[in-house]
C-alpha positions as CSV (number, residue, x, y, z in Angstrom):
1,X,-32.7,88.3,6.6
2,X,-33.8,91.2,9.2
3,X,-37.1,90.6,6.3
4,X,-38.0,87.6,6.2
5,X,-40.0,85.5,8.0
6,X,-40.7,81.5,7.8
7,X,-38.1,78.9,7.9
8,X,-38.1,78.4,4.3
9,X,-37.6,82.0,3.0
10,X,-35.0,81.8,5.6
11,X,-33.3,79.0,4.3
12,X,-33.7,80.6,0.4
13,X,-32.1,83.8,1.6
14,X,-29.0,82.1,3.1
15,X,-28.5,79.9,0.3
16,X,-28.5,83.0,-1.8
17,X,-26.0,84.3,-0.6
18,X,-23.3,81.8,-1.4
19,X,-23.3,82.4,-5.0
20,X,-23.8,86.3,-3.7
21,X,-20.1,86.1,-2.1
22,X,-18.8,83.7,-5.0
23,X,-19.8,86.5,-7.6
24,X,-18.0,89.3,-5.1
25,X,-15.3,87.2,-4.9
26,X,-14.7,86.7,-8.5
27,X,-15.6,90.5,-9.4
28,X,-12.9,91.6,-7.0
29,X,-10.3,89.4,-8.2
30,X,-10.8,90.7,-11.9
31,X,-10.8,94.1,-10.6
32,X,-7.5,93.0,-9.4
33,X,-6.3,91.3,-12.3
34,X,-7.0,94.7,-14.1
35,X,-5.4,97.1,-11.6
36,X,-2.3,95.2,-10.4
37,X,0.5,95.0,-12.5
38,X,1.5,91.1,-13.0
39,X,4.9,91.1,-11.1
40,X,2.7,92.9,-7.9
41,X,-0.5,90.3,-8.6
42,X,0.5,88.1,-5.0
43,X,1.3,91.5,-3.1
44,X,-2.2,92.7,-4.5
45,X,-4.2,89.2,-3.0
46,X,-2.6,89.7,0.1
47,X,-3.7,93.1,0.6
48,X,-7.1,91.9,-0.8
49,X,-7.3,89.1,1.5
50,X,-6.1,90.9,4.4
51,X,-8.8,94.0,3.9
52,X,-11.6,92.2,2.8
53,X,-11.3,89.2,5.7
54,X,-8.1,90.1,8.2
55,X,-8.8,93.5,9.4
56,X,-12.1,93.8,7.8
57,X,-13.8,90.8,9.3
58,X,-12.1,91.5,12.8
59,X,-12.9,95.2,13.0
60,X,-16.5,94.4,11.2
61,X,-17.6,91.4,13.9
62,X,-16.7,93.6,16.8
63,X,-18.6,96.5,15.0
64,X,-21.5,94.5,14.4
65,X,-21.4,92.6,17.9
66,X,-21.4,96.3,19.6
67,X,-24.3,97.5,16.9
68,X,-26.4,94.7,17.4
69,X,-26.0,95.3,21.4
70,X,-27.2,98.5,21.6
71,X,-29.2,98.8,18.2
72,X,-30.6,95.1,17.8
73,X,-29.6,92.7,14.5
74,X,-32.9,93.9,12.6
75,X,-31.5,97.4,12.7
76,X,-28.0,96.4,12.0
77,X,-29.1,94.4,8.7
78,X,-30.8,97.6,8.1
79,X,-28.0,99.4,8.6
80,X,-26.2,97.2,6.6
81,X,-28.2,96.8,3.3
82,X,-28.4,100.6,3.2
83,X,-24.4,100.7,3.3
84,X,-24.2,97.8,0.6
85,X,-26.8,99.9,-1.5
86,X,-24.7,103.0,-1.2
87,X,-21.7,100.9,-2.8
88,X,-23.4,100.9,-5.7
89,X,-22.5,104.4,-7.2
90,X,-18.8,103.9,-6.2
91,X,-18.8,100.5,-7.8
92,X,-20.4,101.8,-11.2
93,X,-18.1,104.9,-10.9
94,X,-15.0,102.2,-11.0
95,X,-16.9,100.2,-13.7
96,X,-16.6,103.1,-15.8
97,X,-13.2,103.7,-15.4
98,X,-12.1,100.3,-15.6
99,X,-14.0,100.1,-18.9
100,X,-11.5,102.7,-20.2
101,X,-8.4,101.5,-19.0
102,X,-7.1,98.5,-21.2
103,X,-6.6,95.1,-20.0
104,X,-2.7,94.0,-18.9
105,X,-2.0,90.8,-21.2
106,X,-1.6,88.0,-18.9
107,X,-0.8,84.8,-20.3
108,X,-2.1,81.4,-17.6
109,X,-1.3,78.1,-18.3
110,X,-3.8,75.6,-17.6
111,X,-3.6,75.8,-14.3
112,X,-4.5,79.2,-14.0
113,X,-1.0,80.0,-13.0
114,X,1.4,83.2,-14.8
């Protein structure tokens, strides 16, 4: 949003980014799904859960809090888009090799449950 300007491109930017985080989300759990062996799959969504929002959302507020201090929040979504842009070529580089790797069989029941 360090971008845009207006109320309204405001508000079409932030609701954007809902389906954004639902589609990360749901990559990252398939990415698990594929890397985790079954019998691991709750020790793999806690370790998920506690990088991606525990330690990662505690360490990455302060970070940001102390960025945006000294550097100002235009600079640190700056900052920020060019990191999430340079996750691109580790992300295709895992696409590639997840492509290759074959799929554990799972079987769910309806409720989505092993």
């Amino acid at each position: 949003t360090s971008f845009v300007r207006g109320e309204v491109a405001t508000i079409a930017t932030q609701l954007a980014y809902g389906p954004c985080f639902a589609f990360s989300h749901l990559a990252a759990q398939l990415v698990l799904a594929r890397l985790v062996p079954a019998r691991s799959s709750t020790n793999g969504q806690a370790l998920y859960g506690f990088v991606s929002f525990g330690i990662g959302g505690s360490v990455g507020l302060a970070l940001a809090g102390t960025l945006v201090d000294r550097l100002g929040t235009a600079s640190v979504f700056r900052i920020e888009a060019l990191i999430t842009l340079l996750a691109i070529v580790p992300a295709l580089r895992l696409r590639a090799l997840l492509r290759h790797r074959p799929s554990p069989a799972r079987s769910l029941d309806a409720g989505g449950a092993p």
